[in-house]
DRENSE-235398 format. One record per residue (C-alpha): residue number from 1; x, y, z. Coordinates in pm, 1 decimal. Each point is the difference from the previous one (the first is absolute). Last residue first. Layout:
BEGIN
@k:NUM, u:X, v:Y, w:Z
...
# end
This chain:
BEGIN
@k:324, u:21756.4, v:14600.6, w:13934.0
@k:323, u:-32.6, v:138.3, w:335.4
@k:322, u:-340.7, v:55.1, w:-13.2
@k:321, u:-98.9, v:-325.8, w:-117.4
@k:320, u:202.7, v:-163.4, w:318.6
@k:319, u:-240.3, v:234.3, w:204.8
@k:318, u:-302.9, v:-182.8, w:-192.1
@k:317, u:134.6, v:-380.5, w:21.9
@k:316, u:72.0, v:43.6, w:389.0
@k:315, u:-340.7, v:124.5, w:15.0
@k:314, u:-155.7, v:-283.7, w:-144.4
@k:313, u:300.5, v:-237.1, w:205.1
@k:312, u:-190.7, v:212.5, w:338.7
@k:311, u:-358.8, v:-131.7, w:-129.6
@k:310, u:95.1, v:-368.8, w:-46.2
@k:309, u:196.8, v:-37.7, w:296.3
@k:308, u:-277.2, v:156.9, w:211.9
@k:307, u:-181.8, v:-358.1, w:48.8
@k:306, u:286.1, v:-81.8, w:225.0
@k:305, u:348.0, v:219.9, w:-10.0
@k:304, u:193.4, v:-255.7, w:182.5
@k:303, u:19.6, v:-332.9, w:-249.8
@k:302, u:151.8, v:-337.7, w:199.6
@k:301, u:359.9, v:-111.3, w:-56.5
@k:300, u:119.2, v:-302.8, w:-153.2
@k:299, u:415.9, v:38.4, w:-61.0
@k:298, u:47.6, v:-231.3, w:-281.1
@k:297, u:120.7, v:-360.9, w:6.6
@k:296, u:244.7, v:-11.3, w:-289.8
@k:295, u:-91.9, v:-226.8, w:-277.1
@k:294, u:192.5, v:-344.8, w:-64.8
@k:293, u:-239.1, v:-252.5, w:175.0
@k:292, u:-304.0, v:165.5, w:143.9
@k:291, u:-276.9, v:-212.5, w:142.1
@k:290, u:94.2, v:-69.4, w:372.8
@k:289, u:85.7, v:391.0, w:61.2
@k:288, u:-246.7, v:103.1, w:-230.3
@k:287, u:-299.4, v:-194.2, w:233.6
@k:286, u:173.2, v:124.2, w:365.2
@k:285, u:-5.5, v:393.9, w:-160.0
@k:284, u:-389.1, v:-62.3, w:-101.9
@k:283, u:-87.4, v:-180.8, w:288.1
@k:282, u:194.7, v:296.2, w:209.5
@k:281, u:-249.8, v:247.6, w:-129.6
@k:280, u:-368.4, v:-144.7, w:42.7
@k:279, u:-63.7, v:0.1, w:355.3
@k:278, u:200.3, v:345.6, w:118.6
@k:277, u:-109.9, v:206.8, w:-336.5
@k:276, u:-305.6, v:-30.1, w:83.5
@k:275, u:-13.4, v:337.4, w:-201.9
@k:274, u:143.8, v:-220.5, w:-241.4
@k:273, u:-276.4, v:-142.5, w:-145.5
@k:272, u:-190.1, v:352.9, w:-56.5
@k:271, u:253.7, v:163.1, w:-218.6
@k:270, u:411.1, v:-43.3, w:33.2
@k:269, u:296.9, v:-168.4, w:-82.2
@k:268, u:362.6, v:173.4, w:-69.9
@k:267, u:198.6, v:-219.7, w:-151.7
@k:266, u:360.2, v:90.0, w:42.2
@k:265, u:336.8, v:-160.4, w:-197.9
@k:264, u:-189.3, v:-36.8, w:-323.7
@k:263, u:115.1, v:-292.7, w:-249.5
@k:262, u:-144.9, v:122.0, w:-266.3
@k:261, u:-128.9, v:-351.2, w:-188.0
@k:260, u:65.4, v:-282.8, w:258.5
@k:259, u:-127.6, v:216.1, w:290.5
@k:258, u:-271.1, v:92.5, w:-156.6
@k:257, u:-74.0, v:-401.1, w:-29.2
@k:256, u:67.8, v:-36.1, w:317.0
@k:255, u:-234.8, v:267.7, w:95.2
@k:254, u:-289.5, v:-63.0, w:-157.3
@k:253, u:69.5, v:-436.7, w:150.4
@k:252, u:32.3, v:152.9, w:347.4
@k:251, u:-327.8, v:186.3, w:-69.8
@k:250, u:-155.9, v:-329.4, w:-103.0
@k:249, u:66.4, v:-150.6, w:325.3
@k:248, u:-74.6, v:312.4, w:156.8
@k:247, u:-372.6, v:-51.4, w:-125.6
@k:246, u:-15.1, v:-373.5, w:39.8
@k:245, u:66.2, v:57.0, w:363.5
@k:244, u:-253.6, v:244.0, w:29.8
@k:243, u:-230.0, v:-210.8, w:-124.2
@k:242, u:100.2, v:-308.7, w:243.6
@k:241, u:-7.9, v:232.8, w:286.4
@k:240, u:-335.8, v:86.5, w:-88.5
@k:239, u:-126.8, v:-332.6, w:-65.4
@k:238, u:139.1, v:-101.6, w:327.8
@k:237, u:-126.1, v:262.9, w:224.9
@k:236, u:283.0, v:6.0, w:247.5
@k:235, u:-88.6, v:328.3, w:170.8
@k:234, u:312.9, v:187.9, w:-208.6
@k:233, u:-163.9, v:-144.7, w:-309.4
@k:232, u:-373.3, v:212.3, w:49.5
@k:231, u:236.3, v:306.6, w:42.8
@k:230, u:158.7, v:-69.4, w:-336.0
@k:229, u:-338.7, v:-111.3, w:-107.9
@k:228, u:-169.9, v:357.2, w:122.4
@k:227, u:328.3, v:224.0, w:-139.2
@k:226, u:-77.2, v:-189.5, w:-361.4
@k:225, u:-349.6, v:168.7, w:-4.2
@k:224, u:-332.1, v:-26.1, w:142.8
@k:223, u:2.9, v:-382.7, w:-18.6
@k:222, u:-364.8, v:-109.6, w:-89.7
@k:221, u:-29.8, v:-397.3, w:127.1
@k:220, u:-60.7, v:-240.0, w:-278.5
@k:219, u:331.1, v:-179.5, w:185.7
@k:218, u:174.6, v:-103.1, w:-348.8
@k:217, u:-92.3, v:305.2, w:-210.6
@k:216, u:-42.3, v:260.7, w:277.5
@k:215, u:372.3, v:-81.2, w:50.6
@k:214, u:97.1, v:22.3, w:-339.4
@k:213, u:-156.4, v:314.4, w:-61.1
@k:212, u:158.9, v:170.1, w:304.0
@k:211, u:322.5, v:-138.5, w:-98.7
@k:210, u:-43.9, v:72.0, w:-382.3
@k:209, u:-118.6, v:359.9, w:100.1
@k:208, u:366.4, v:56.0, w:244.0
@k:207, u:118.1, v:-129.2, w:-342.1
@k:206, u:219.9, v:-315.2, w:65.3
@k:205, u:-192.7, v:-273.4, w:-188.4
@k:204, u:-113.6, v:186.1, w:-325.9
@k:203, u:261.1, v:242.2, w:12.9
@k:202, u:259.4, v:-212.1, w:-33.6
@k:201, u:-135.7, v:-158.9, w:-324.8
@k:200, u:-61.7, v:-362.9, w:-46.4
@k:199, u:-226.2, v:31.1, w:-311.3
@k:198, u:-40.2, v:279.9, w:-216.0
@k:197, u:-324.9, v:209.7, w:-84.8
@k:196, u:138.8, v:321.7, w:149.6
@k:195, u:-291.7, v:-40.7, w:273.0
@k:194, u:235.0, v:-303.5, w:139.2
@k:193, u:-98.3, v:-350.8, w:-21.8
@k:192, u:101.3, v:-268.5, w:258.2
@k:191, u:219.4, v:-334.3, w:-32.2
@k:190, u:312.0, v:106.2, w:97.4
@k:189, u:321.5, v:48.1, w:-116.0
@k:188, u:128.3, v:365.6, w:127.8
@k:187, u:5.3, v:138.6, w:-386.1
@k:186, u:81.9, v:376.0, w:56.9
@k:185, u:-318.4, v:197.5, w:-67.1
@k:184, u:28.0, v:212.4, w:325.1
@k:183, u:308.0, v:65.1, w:-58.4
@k:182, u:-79.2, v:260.7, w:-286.4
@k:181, u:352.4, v:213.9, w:62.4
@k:180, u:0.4, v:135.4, w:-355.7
@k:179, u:-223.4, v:5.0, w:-270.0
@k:178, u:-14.1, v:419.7, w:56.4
@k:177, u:159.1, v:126.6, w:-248.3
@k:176, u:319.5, v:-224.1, w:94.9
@k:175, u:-40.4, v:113.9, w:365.4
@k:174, u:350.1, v:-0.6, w:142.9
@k:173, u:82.5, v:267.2, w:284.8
@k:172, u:330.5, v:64.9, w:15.0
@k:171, u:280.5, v:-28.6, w:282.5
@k:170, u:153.7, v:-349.5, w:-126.1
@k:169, u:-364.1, v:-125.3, w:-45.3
@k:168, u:-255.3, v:99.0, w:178.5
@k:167, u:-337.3, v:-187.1, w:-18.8
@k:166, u:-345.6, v:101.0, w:74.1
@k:165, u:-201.6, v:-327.8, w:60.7
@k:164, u:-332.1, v:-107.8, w:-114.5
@k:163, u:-250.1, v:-232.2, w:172.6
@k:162, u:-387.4, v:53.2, w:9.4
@k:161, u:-247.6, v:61.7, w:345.8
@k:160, u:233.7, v:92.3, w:203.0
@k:159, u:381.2, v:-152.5, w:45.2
@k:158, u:251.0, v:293.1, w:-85.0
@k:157, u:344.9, v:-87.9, w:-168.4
@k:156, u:243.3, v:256.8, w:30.3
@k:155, u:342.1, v:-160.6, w:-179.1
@k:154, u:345.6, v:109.3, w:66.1
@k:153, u:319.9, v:64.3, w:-167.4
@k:152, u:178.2, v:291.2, w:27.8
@k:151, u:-115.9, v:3.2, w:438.9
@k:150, u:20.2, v:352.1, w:259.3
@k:149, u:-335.6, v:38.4, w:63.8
@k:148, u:-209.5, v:-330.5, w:-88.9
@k:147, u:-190.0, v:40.1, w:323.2
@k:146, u:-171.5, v:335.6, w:-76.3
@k:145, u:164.7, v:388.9, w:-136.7
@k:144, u:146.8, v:-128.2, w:-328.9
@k:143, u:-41.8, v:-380.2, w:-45.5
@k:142, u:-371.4, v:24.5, w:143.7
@k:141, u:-121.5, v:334.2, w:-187.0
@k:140, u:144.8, v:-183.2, w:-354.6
@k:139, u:-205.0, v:-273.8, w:72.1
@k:138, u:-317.9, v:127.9, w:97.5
@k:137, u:78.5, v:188.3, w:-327.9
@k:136, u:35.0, v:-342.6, w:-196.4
@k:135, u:-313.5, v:-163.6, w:174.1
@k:134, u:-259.0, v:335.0, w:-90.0
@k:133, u:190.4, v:4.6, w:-394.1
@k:132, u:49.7, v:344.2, w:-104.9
@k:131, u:-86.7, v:354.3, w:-144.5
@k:130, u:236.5, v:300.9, w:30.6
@k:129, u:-226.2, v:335.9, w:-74.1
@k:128, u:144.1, v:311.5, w:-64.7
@k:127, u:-297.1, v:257.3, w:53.5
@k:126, u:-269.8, v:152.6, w:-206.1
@k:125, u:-214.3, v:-198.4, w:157.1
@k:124, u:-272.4, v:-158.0, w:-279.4
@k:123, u:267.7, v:-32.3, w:-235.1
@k:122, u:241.5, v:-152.5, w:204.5
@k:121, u:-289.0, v:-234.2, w:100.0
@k:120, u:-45.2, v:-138.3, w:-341.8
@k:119, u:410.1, v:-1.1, w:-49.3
@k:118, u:44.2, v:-191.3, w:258.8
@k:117, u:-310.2, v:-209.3, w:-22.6
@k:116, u:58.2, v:-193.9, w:-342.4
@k:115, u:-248.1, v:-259.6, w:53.5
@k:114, u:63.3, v:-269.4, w:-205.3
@k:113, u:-238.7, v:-279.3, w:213.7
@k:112, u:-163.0, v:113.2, w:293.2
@k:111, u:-257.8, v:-174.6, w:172.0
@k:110, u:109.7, v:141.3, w:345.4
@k:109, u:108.2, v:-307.5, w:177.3
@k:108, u:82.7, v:-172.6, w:-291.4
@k:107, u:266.9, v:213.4, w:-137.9
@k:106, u:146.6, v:-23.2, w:-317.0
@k:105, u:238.4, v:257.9, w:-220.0
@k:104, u:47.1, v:273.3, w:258.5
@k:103, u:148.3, v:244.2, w:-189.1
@k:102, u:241.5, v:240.1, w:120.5
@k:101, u:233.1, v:-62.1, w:-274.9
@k:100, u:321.3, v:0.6, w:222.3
@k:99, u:-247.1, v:-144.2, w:306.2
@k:98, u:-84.4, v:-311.0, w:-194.0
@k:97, u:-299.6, v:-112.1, w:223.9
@k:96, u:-125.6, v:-360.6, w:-24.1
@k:95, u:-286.3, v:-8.4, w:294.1
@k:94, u:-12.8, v:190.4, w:305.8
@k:93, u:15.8, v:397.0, w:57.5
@k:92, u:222.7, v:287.7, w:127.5
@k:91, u:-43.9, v:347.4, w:-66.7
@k:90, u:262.5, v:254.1, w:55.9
@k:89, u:-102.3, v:375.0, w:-48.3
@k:88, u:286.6, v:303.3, w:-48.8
@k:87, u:58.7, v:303.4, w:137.0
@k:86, u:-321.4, v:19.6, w:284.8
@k:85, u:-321.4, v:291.6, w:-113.6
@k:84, u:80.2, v:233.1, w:288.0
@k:83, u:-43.3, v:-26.6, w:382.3
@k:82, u:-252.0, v:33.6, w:242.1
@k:81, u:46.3, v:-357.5, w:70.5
@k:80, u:-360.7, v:-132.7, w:-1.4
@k:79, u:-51.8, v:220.5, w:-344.0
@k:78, u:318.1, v:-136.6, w:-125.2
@k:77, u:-138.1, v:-376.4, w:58.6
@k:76, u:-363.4, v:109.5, w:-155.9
@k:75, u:170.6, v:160.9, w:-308.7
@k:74, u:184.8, v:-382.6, w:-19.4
@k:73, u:-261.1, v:-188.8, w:9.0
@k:72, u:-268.7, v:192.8, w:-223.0
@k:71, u:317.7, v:-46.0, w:-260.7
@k:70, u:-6.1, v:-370.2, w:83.3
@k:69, u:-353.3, v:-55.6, w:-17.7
@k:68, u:-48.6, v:119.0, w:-366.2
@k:67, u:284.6, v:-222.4, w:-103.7
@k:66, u:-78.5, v:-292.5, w:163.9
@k:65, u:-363.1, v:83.7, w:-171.2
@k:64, u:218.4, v:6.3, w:-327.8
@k:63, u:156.9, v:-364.2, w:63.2
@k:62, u:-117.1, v:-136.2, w:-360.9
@k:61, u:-248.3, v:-273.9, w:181.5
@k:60, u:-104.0, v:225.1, w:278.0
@k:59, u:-11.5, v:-25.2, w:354.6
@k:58, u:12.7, v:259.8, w:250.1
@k:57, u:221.3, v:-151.5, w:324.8
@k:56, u:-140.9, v:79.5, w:362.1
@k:55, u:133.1, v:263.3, w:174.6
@k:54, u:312.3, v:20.9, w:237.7
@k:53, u:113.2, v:307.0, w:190.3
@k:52, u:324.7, v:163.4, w:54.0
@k:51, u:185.6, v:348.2, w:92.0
@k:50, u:310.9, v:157.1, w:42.2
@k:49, u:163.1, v:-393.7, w:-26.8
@k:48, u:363.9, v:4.0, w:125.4
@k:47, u:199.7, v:-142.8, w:-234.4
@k:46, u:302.4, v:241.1, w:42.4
@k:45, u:-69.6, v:179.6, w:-300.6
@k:44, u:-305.2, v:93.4, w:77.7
@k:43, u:-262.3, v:-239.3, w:-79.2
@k:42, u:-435.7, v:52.8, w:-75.0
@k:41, u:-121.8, v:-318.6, w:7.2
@k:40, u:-283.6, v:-272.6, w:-159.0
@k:39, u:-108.8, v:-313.6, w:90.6
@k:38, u:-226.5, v:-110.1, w:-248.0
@k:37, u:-247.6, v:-344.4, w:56.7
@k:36, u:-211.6, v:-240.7, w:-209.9
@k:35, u:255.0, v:-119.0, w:-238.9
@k:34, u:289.6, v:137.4, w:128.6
@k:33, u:151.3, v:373.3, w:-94.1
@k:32, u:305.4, v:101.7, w:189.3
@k:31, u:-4.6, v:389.8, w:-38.2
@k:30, u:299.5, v:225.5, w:97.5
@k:29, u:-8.0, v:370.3, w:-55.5
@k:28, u:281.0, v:161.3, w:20.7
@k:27, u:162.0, v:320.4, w:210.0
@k:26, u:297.2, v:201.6, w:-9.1
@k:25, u:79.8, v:213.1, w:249.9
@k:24, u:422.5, v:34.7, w:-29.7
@k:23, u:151.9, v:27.1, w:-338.9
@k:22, u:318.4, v:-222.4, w:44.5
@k:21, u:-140.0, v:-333.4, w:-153.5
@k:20, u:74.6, v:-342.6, w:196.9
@k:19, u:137.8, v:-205.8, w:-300.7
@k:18, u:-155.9, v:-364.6, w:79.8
@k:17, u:181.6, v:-342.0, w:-44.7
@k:16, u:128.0, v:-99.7, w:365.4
@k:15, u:-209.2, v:288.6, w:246.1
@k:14, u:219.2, v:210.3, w:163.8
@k:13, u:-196.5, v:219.6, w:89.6
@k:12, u:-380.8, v:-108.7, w:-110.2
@k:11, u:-109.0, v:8.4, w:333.8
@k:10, u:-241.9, v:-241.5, w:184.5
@k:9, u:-185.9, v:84.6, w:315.3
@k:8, u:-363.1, v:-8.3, w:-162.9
@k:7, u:-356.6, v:138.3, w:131.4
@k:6, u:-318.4, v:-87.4, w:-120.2
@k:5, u:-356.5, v:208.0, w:91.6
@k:4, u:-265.2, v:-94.7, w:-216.9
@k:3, u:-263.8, v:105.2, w:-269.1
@k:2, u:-309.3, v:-203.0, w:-94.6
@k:1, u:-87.1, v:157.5, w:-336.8
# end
């Protein structure tokens, strides 16, 4: 296991939604779980990480070498602390996740389908376990302690390789066991096919892997990424430019159409796209403000927390197990 040194500034005083417990030196364990790659930490209370490392992800159809890997995990983050077995674990993965249940009823990514992993790794632990979606928690990290401090009703939407969104909704997270806040799979009205099997979805054209894809598709030229077309566009390649444009195009029409439905006052917008966020942010505020009609502009601000979103909104999700 690769380990590494991360460090964090954020508190959870104060934080909009959480109930900061009064027992001093408590610790989690927070694990966001991609397809390929774990990063994993050991949090005090404060969200500072007492150690870290990352490991590739142990695949199995029914999630027990998840399982295995998480409890070998989490003895090797209290052995790099010095410290204890932690209070409580978070884990964080993608797919359809019903975090009541703690089932994750379909993910592609890890070839899960019904995998009740909550209570599986419960078992294996010995420890309370809270169990979540990876997009939701990056969600919940952002609107307490990132840029979505402070709003009721807000959006994170992250731009990487899919397209979800976390939502908040007068203060509360809404997941709808877990069919909620599937963006990505709004109909943007194009021609192209997503992976979902539908036609003119979001994702398809405004993915960070729909730009590169697109790209590669029209040029025959390998992009390494969406970061390489964005970067490609700001030297006045035209297909690039007109790929990206096509891909906040159709994230104007995603967030319209949000707009129309919840009516958010913040969307918080992240992943690789917007870490340009200088080239490809004000095309999305200039497109909403010639496109909406009746819906209130919302305050667009860009994501702080990164690719640690994901494993600070895991341990979020474990401390706020505690203090239920």
């Amino acid at each position: 296991m690769k380990q590494e040194a991360t460090q964090t500034r954020h508190s959870r005083a104060g934080i909009p939604g959480s109930a900061a417990g009064e027992r001093a030196n408590r610790m989690v364990a927070a694990l966001d779980v991609g397809g390929t790659t774990i990063k994993a930490a050991l949090l005090d209370e404060q969200l500072r990480p007492q150690a870290a490392l990352r490991a590739e992800t142990a695949r199995s159809a029914d999630g027990t070498a998840l399982a295995a890997q998480t409890v070998e995990i989490v003895a090797a983050l209290a052995e790099q602390a010095g410290t204890g077995r932690p209070d409580a674990v978070g884990v964080v993965v993608p797919g359809i996740v019903d975090e009541q249940t703690r089932v994750c009823h379909f993910s592609a990514n890890l070839d899960w389908r019904e995998v009740h992993f909550g209570e599986l790794l419960e078992e294996r632990l010995g420890l309370p376990v809270a169990f979540g979606h990876d997009v939701t928690a990056g969600g919940i990290a952002e609107f307490r302690v990132g840029a979505g401090r402070g709003a009721t009703n807000a959006a994170f939407i992250p731009v990487g390789t899919g397209i979800a969104a976390a939502l908040l909704l007068d203060g509360r997270i809404h997941r709808a066991g877990g069919q909620a806040g599937e963006v990505g799979h709004i109909d943007v009205g194009h021609s192209g096919k997503c992976g979902c099997g539908a036609i003119g979805c979001l994702e398809a054209i405004s993915s960070a892997a729909a730009i590169a894809r697109r790209y590669t598709e029209r040029t025959g030229r390998p992009a390494d990424g969406a970061r390489e077309v964005v970067e490609l566009a700001r030297r006045g390649d035209e297909v690039a430019v007109a790929v990206v444009q096509d891909a906040l195009d159709g994230l104007g029409h995603g967030i319209r159409t949000l707009l129309t439905l919840l009516g958010p006052d913040v969307i918080v917008l992240g992943g690789g796209l917007f870490t340009a966020a200088d080239y490809v942010l004000e095309p999305v505020r200039e497109w909403l403000a010639a496109h909406l009609t009746f819906q209130k502009m919302p305050e667009l601000r860009i994501a702080e927390l990164g690719d640690e979103a994901g494993r600070l909104g895991a341990g979020l999700l474990a401390f706020d197990l505690l203090e239920a």
